[in-house]
C-alpha positions as CSV (number, residue, x, y, z in Angstrom):
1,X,112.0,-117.7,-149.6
2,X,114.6,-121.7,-148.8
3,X,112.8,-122.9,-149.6
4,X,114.8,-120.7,-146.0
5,X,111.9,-123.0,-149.5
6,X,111.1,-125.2,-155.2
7,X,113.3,-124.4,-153.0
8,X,112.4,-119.4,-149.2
9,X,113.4,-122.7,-150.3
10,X,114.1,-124.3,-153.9
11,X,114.0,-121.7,-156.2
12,X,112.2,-121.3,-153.1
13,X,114.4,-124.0,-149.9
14,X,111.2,-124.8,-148.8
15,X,110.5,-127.3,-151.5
16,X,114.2,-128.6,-151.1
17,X,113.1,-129.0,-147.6
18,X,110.2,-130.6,-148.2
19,X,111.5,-133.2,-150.6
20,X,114.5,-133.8,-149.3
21,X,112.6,-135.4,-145.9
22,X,111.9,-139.0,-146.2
23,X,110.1,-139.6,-142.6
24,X,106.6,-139.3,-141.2
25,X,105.3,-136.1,-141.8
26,X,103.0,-133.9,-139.8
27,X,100.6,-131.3,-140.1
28,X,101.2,-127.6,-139.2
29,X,98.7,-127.7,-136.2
30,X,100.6,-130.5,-134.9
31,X,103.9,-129.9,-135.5
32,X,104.1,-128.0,-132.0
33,X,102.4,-130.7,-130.2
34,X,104.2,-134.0,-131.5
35,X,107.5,-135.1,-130.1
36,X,110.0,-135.9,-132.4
37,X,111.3,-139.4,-132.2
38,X,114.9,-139.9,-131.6
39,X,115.6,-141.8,-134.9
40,X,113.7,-138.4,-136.4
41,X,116.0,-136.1,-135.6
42,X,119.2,-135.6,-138.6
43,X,122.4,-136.2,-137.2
44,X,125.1,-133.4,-138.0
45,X,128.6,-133.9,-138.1
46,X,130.3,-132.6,-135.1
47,X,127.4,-131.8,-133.4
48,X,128.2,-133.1,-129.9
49,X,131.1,-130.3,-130.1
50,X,128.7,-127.3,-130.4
51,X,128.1,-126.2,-126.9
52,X,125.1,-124.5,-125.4
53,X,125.3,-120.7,-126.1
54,X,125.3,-118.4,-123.1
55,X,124.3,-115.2,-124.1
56,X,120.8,-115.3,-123.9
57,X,120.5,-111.3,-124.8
58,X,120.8,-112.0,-128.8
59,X,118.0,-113.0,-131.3
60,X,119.8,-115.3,-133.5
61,X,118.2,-115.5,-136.9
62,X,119.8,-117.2,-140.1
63,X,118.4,-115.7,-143.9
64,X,119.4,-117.7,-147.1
65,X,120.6,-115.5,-149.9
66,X,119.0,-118.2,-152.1
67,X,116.0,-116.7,-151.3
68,X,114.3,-114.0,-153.0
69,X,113.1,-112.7,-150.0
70,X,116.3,-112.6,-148.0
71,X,116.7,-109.0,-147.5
72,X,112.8,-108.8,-146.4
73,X,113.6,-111.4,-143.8
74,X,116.7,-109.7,-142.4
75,X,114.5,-106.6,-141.9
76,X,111.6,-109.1,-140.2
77,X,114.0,-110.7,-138.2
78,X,115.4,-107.6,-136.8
79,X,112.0,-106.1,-136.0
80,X,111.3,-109.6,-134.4
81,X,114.3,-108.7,-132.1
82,X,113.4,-105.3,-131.4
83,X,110.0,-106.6,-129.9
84,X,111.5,-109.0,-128.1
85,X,114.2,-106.3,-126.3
86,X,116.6,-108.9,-127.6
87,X,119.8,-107.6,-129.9
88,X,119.5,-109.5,-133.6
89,X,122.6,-111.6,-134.3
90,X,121.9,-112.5,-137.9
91,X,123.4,-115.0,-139.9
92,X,123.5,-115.0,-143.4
93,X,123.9,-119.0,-145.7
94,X,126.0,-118.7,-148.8
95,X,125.8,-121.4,-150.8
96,X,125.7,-121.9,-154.3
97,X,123.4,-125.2,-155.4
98,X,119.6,-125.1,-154.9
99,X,119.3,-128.6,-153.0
100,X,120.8,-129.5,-150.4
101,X,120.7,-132.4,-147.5
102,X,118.3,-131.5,-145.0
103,X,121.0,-132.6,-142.6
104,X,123.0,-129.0,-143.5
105,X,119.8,-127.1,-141.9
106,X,119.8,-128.8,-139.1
107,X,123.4,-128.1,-138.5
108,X,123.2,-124.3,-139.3
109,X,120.5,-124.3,-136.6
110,X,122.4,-126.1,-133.9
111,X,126.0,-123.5,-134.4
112,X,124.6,-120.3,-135.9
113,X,120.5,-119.6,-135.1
114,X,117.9,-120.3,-132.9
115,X,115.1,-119.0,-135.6
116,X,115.8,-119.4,-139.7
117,X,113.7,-117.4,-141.4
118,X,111.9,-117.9,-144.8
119,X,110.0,-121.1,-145.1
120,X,106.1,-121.3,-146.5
121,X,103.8,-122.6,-144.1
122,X,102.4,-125.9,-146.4
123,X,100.1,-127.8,-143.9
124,X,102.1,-130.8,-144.6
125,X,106.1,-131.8,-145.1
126,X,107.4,-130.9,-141.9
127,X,109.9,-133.6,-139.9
128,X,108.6,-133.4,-136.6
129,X,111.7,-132.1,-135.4
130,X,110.6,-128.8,-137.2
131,X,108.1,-126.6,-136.2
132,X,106.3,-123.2,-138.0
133,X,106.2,-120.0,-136.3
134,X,102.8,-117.8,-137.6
135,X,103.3,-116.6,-140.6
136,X,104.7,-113.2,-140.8
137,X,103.5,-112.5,-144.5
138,X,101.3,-113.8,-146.9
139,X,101.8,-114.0,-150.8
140,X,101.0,-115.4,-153.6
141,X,102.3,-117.9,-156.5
142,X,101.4,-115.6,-160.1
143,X,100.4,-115.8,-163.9
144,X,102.9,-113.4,-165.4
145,X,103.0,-112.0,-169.3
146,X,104.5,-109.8,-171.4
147,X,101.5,-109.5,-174.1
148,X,99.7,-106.1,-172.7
149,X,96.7,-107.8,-174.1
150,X,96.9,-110.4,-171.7
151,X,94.9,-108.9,-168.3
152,X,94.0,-112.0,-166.4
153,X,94.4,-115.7,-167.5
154,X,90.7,-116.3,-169.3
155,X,92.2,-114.0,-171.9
156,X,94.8,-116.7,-172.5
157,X,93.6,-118.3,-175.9
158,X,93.4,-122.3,-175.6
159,X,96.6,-123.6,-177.4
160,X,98.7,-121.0,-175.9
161,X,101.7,-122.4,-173.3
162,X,102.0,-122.2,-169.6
163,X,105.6,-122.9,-167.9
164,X,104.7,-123.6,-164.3
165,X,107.2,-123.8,-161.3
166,X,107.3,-127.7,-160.9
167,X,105.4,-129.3,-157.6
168,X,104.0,-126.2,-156.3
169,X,100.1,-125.8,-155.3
170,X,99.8,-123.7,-157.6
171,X,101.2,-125.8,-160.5
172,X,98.9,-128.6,-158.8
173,X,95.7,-126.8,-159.2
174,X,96.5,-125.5,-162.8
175,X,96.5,-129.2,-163.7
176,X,93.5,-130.0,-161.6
177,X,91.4,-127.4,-163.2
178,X,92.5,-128.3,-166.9
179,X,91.5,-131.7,-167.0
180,X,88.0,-130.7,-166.1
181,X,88.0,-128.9,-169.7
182,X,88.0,-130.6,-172.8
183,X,90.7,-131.0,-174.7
184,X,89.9,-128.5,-177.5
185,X,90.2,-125.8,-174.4
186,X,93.2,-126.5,-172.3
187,X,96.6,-124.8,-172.3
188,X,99.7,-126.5,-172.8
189,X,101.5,-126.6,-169.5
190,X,105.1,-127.4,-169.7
191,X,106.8,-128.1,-165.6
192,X,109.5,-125.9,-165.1
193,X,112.5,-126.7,-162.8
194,X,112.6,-123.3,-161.0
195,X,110.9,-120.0,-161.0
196,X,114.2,-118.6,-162.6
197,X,113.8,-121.3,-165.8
198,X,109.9,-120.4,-166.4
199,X,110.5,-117.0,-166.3
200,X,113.6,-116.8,-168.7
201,X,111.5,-119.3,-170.7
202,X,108.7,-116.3,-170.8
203,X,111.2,-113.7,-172.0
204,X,112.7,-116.4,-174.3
205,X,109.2,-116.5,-176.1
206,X,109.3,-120.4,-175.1
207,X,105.9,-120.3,-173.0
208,X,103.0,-117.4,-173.2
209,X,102.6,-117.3,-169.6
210,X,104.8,-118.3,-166.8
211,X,103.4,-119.2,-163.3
212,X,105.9,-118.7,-160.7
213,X,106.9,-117.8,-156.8
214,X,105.6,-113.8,-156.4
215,X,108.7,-113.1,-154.6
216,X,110.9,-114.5,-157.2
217,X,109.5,-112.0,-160.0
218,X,110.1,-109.2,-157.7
219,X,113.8,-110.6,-157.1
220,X,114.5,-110.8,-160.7
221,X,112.9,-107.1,-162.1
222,X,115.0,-105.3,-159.3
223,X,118.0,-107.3,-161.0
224,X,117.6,-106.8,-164.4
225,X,115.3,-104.3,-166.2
226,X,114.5,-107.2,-168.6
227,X,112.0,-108.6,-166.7
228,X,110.7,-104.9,-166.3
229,X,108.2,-106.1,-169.1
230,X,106.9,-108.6,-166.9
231,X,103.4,-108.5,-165.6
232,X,101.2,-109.9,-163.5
233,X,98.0,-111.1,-164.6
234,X,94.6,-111.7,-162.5
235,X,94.0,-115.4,-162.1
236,X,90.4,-116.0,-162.9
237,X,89.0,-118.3,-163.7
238,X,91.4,-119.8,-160.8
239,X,91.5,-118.7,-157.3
240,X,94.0,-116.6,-155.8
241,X,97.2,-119.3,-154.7
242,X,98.0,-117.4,-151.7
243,X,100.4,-119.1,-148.7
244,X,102.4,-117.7,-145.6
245,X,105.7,-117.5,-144.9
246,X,107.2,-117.7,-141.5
247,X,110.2,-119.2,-139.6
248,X,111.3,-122.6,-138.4
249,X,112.4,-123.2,-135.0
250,X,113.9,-127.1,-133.7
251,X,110.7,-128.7,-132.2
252,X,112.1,-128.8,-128.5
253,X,112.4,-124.7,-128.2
254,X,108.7,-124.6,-127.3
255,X,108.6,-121.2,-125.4
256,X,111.0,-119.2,-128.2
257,X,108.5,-120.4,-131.0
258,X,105.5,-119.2,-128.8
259,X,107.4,-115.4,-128.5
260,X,108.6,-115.0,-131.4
261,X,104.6,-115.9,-132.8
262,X,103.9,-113.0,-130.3
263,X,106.2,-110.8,-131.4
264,X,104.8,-111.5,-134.9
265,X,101.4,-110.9,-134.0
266,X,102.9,-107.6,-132.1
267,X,104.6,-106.2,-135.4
268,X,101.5,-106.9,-137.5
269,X,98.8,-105.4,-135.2
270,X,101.0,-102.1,-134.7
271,X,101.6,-102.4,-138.7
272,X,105.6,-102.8,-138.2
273,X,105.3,-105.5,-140.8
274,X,103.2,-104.0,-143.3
275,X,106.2,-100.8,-143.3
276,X,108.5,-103.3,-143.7
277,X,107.0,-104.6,-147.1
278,X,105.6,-101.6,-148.4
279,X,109.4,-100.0,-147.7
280,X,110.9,-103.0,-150.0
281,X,108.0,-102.5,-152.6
282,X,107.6,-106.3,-151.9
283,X,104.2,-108.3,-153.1
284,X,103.1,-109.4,-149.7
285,X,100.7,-108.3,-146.9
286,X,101.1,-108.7,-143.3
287,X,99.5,-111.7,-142.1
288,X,96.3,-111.7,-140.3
289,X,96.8,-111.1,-136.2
């Protein structure tokens, strides 16, 4: 996820995303119905040279290999395509470091795709010359443990460590909750940089638990059978920290955001979406219609 974000799109580029925009924010709702200002929109070098494109047969989609997801999104974007009668012209971001100036996305969008894929849908942190698409599918930010006696996170003993992905509402509400117990009950919760660092820290034997990106987990046990051992718990006595993920299109493309949130809804009614993730064994659902 970069976020497209931690970073779909920091661990996840999201979170890069998010933090890397110093101007007004707005809310998801209104994203589609606010103008952008002309001092909000990034400038990009050479972007006076990148003509209008012509062919208006092609779906052109970028994934981000940073994200965990990238593979999943591919396969969305292609289906997006498909429903659309349009032929996918994908375009897949290399790049090594996790943060990046939010000026880069805005200059893969203007040369190489009209739609980039893999960004959570958190109500607020959006430029204005951003908007969401729907959400495509919903997960979920996790407890995960390698004690088999650990089941759900009450059976954490008080005392015992938590490493949690930095910033994330998960991470937020972990905090909340614990300093509404006393002392003599809390867990120590040590911030984490990335999803990567809290889960090696878990295997390390460094924290008890780790609470990290779903997606991220998934990425990692497909990699390396070391995090085979990993599992996820319930989180009681929390709730569920469930968030979409969707797409980002440039603010002025007001009819392709409103198809392609068709075609999402499309693929999700006719359970395109939930083959998709159930193919890749991935921990998502479709997202509501």
């Amino acid at each position: 996820m970069r976020v497209a974000f931690d970073i779909s799109r920091l661990a996840s580029m999201f979170l890069a995303l998010a933090l890397a925009i110093p101007i007004a924010v707005s809310t998801v709702g209104n994203a589609a119905a606010q103008e952008p200002e002309f001092d909000d929109v990034p400038f990009a070098n050479g972007q006076w040279n990148i003509g209008r494109r012509l062919d208006e047969s092609q779906f052109r989609y970028c994934v981000d290999k940073r994200d965990p997801d990238w593979e999943v999104a591919a396969a969305i974007g292609d289906a997006i395509a498909a429903a659309l009668l349009l032929e996918p012209q994908r375009y897949v971001v290399e790049r090594e470091i996790a943060v990046e100036d939010i000026t880069k996305i805005y200059a893969i969008m203007l040369e190489h795709c009209d739609v980039h894929m893999g960004f959570k849908l958190i109500p607020e942190g959006y430029a204005r010359w951003i908007t969401l698409t729907r959400a495509y599918y919903e997960t979920q930010y996790v407890f995960v443990a390698s004690d088999p006696a650990l089941q759900k996170l009450a059976d954490l003993p008080p005392g015992h460590s938590i490493g949690a992905t930095v910033g994330t509402m998960a991470h937020i509400r972990l905090v909340s909750y614990q300093s509404a117990l006393p002392a003599e009950k809390r867990w120590p919760v040590f911030p984490m940089g990335s999803n990567e660092q809290a889960l090696d820290a878990l295997l390390k034997g460094s924290v008890d638990v780790a609470l990290v990106w779903a997606p991220n987990l998934w990425a990692k046990q497909r990699e390396d059978a070391a995090y085979g051992e990993l599992h996820v718990l319930e989180p009681s006595p929390l709730p569920p920290s469930t968030i979409g993920v969707g797409a980002v299109v440039l603010a002025d493309q007001k009819f392709l955001r409103s198809a392609v949130d068709e075609a999402i809804s499309a693929l999700t009614a006719d359970g395109t979406l939930d083959g998709i993730l159930k193919g890749f064994d991935f921990p998502a659902t479709a997202a509501a219609p």
